[in-house]
Structure formats: C-alpha cells, structure tokens
Steps between C-alpha positions, in 0.01 A plus 500: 500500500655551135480362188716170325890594416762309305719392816841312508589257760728254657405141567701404880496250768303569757678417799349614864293760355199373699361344147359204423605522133874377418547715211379857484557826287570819552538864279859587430639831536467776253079506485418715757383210716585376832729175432441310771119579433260181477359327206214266427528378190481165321702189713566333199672817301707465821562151528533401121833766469850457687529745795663802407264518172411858361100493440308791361113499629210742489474597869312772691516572875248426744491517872179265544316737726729697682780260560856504347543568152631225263489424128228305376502320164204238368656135567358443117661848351778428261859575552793512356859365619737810352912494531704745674538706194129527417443618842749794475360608207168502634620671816662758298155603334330562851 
C-alpha cells in the first residue's frame, strides 16, 4: 500500500481493546496518521520499555487485503526509544 516511514509512537496498556497483547503502541499526533491506528511491530520493543515510552520505528501501512489499515513494522527492524524533546523536533521537520 506505501512504502516504510520513520513513525513515532506511544507504548500503552491495553485494557478491553479486544487484544490479546497487554502492551501495545500506537502513532502520536502530529504525523498525519490516525492515532488510534494499529501496529504490528516487535513484542519485545514493547515489552522491554515502561509504558508511556516514545519509540521511533520504520513503519509503512498495509491493509492485508482489503481489511483495515494499520502500521506494520518487521518484529526484527530496529528502533529507537527517543525523549519528548527529540520527538518535537522531529515533528517539527514533517
């Protein structure tokens, strides 16, 4: 559907969301992306970093066929956990 993209997100609990993982991630606001958008990405990037952690991936979005579009990032693609500061001033270059 496109092509990989430097992405932010935001580890959380998942609570009720119908998942079967306990901690999931999300974009945050300011990338042109929906935030409460999907991702499959690595459970251990996710699990190895307190909730609330800032992570920047290389993401594209997919829709696997037709369905519902979510970010999709390589469970072995490298990451990067970034402070609140680095993401602003990556958000201010988009």
């Amino acid at each position: 559907m496109s092509s990989y993209r430097k992405v932010i997100l935001k580890t959380y609990r998942a609570s009720g969301a119908g998942s079967s993982k306990s901690v999931r991630a999300h974009p945050i606001e300011g990338q042109g992306l929906d935030t409460t958008m999907n991702v499959e990405c690595s459970s251990s990037m996710r699990k190895n970093n307190p909730i609330g952690s800032l992570i920047l991936i290389e993401a594209k979005i997919t829709d696997k066929e037709g369905g519902t579009p979510f970010l999709y990032a390589h469970y072995n693609s490298p990451y990067r956990v970034i402070s609140e500061q680095e993401a602003d001033e990556i958000l201010s270059k988009l």
